[in-house]
C-alpha positions in Angstrom: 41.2 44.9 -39.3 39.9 43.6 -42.7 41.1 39.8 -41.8 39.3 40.2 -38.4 35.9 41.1 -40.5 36.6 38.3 -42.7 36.7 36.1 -39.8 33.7 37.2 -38.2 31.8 37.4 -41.3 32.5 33.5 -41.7 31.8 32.9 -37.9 28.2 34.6 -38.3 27.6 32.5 -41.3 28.6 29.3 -39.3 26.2 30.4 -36.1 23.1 31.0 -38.7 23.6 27.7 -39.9 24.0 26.0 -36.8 20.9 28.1 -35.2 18.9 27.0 -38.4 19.7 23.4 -38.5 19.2 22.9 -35.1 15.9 25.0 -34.7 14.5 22.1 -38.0 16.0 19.2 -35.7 14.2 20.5 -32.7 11.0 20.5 -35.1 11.3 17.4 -36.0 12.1 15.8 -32.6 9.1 17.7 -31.5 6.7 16.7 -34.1 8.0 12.5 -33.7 7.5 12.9 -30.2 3.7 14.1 -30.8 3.4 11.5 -33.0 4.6 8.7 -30.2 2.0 10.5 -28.0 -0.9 9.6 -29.8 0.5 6.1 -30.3 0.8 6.2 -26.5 -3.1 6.7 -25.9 -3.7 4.1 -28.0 -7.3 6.1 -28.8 -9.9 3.7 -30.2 -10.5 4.4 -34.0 -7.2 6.4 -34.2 -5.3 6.3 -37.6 -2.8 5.1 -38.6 0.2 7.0 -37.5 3.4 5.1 -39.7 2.1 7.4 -42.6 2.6 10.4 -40.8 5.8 9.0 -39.2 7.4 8.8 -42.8 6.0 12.4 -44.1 7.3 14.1 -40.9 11.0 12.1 -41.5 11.2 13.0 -45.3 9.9 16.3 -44.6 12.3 17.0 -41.8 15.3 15.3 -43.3 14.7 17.7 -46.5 14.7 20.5 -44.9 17.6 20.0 -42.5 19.5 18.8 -45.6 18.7 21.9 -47.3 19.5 24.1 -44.9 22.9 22.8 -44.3 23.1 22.8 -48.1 22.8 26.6 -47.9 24.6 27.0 -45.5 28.0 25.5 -47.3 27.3 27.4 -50.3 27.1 30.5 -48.5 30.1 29.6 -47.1 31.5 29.0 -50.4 30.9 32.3 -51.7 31.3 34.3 -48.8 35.2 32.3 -49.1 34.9 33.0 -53.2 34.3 36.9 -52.6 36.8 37.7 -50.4 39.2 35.7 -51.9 38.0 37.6 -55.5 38.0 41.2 -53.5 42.1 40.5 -51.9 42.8 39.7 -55.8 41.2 43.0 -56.8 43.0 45.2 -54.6 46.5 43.5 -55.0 45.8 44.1 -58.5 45.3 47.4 -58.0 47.8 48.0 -56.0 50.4 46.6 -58.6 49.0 48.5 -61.5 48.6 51.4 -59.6 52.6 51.0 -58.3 54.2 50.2 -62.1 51.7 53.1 -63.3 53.2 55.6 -60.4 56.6 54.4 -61.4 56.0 55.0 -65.2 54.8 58.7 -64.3 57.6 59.5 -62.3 59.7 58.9 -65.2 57.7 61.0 -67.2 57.6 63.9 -64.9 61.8 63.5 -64.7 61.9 63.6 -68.4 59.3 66.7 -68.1 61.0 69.0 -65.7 64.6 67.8 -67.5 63.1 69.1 -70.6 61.9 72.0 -68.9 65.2 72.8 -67.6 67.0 72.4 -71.3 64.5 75.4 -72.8 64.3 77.3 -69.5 66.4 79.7 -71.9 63.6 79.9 -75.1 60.9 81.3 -73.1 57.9 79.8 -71.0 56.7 76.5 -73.3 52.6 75.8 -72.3 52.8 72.6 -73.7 55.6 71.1 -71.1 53.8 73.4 -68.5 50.5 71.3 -69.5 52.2 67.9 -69.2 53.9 68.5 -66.0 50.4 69.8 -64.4 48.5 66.5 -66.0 51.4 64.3 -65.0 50.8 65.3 -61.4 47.3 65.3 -61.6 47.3 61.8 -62.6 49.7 60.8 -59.9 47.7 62.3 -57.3 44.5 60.5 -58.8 46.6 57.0 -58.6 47.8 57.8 -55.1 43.9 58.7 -54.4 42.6 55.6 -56.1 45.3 53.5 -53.9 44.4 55.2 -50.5 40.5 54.9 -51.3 41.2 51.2 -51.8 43.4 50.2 -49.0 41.9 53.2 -46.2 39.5 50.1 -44.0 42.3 48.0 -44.6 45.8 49.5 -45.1 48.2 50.4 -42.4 50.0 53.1 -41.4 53.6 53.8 -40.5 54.1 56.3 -37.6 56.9 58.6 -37.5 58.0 62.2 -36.4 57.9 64.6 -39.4 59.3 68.1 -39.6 56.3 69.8 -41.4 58.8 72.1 -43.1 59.6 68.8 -45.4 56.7 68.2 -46.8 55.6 71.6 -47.6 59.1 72.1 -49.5 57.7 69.0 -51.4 54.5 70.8 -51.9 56.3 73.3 -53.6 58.5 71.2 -55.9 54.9 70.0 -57.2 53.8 73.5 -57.7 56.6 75.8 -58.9 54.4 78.2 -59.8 52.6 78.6 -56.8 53.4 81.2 -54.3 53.5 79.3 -51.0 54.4 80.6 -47.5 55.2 78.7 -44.2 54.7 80.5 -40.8 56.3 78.3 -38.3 57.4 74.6 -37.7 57.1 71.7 -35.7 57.6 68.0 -35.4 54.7 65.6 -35.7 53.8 62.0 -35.4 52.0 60.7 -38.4 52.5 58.7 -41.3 54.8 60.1 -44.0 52.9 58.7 -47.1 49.4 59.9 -45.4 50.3 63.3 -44.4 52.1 64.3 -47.7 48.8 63.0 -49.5 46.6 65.1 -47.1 48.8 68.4 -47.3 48.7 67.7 -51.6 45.4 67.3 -52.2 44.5 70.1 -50.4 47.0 72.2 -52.5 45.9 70.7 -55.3 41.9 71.7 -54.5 43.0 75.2 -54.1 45.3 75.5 -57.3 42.3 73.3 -58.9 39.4 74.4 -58.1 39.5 77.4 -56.0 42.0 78.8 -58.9 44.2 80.1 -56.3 47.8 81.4 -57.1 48.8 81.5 -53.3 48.4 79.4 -50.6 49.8 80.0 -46.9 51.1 77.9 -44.2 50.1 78.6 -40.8 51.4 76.5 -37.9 51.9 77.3 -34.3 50.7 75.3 -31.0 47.6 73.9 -30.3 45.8 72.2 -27.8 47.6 70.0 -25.1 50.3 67.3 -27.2 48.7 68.9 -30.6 50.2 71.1 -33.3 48.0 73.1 -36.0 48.0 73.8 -39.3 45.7 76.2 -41.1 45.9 75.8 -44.8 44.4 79.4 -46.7 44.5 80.3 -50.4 43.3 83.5 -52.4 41.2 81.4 -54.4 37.1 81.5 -54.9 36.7 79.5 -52.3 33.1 77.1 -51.6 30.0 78.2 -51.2 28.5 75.4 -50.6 27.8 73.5 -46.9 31.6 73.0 -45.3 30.1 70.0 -42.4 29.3 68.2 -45.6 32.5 68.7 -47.4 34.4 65.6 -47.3 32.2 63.3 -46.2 31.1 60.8 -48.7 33.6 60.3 -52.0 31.8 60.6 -55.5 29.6 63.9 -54.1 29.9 67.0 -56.0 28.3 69.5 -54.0 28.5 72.2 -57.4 28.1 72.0 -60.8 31.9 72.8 -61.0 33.0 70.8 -58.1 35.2 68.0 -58.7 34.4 64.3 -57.3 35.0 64.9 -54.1 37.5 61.8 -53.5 40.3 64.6 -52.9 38.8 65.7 -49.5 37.2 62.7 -48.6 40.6 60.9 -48.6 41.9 63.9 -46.5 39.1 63.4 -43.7 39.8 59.5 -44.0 43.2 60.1 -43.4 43.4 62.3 -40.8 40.7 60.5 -38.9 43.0 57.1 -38.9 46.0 59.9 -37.8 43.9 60.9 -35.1 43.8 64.3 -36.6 41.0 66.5 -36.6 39.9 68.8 -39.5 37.8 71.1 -39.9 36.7 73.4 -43.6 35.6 76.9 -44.0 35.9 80.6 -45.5 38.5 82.6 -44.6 38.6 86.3 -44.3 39.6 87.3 -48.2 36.9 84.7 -49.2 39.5 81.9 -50.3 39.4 78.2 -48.9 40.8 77.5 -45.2 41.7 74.1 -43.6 42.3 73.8 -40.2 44.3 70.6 -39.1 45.6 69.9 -35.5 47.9 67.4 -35.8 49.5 65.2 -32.9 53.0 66.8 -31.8 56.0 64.5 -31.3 57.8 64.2 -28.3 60.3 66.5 -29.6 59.1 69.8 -31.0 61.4 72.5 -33.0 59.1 75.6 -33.7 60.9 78.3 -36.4 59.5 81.4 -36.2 59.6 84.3 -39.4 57.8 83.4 -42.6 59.6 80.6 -45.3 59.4 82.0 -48.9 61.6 79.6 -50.5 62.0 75.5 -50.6 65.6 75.7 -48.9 65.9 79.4 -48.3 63.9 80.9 -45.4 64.2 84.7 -47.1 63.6 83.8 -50.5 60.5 84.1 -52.5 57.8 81.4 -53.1 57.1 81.8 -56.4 59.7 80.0 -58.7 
């Protein structure tokens, strides 16, 4: 998609300077043959014309050479910018790679430590650098997706929902989450599990939520859906809104907004439809309806635990 909008970009650069030049040859064709029409007539006390033959010539033949002239350097740094913007963004995307790699390490060394003074009592300070370990890997994967989403492509697959919402919970050990149901979808792995995080992570973040549940039963015809809720303060402000352009903060204690724009991106290019709003306790509700794969396996009963169907959430 992006190399076809490069191409046409140069291909509209090449027609204006074609329709340019030849509109200033045309002109100057035009304006010798005038000329050779007086001469024609042969008027009596007519001027002489070889003056005006030269200033049309030197006037035309500058201003077809400039044109063309402005052309090629528009050219040139039409070339030059997207040459400059493919350098940015593979840039970006290997900083933004060695920079996820570093904080996985970091978050493995974390929840190690974790696990070595589970016995000493709850320690805020690994707590603290486990939640602003993820929150920087989610702002990376954002950064990368915001990046790549005109551009990037995306891998289809079926994907057991129940997967990625025990991955939601490895994130979040603290957070009470429940899953009602299951089912198999088509979409891309990467895509979905950033969609499905950052809405968690709105919740947790900024509705301050401390449980978040997991609807999903059948939708419309070859679609599954998936109603996110939480028990957090939900948004007061206009839900049609929500989402749509990055850098918006629709409160005074909103975030950026790049969270939920990158969800409605995404599930646009999954052909997924989305929709915000207030649920019944006043907490935060996304409704996702997500295409079903071709084979479905729907679980009925209520998933409290990542590996445990009877087990609670909360960890």
């Amino acid at each position: 998609m992006k190399k076809k909008r490069n191409r046409i970009a140069i291909v509209l650069v090449g027609l204006w300077v074609a329709f340019t030049v030849t509109l200033a040859g045309w002109w100057l064709v035009f304006g010798l043959r005038q000329l050779d029409l007086i001469k024609s007539l042969s008027l009596q006390g007519a001027p002489d014309l070889h003056r005006y033959y030269q200033m049309l010539m030197w006037e035309g033949g500058v201003l077809i050479a400039s044109l063309i002239g402005g052309g090629l350097a528009l050219f040139y740094y039409a070339r030059r910018e997207q040459k400059r913007h493919a350098q940015v963004e593979e840039f970006f995307a290997a900083f933004t790679h060695d920079a996820k790699t570093s904080l996985a390490s970091l978050r493995l060394q974390t929840e190690a430590l974790r696990e070595d003074f589970a016995n000493t009592g709850p320690s805020p300070l690994l707590d603290r650098l486990l939640s602003d370990t993820l929150r920087l890997q989610l702002q990376l994967e954002n950064s990368l997706f915001l990046v790549n989403l005109s551009g990037g492509k995306l891998f289809f697959e079926p994907i057991k929902l129940s997967h990625r919402i025990d991955a939601l919970r490895h994130h979040w050990p603290d957070l009470e989450i429940t899953r009602t149901g299951d089912g198999l979808v088509t979409a891309d792995a990467r895509a979905l599990e950033s969609v499905l995080t950052n809405l968690v992570h709105n919740s947790v973040t900024h509705g301050r939520a401390t449980s978040v549940e997991i609807e999903i039963k059948d939708g419309p015809a070859g679609r599954l859906h998936l109603r996110l809720s939480d028990n957090g303060s939900g948004f007061t402000g206009d839900f049609r809104q929500l989402g749509g352009k990055p850098l918006v903060r629709h409160t005074r204690h909103s975030g950026s907004g790049v969270g939920l724009y990158i969800v409605r991106q995404l599930a646009r290019r999954m052909d997924c439809a989305i929709d915000f709003g207030r649920g019944s306790n006043g907490g935060f509700v996304a409704d996702l309806e997500v295409p079903r794969a071709q084979a479905t396996q729907t679980e009925s009963g209520t998933e409290r635990a990542p590996y445990e169907a009877t087990a609670t959430g909360r960890r």
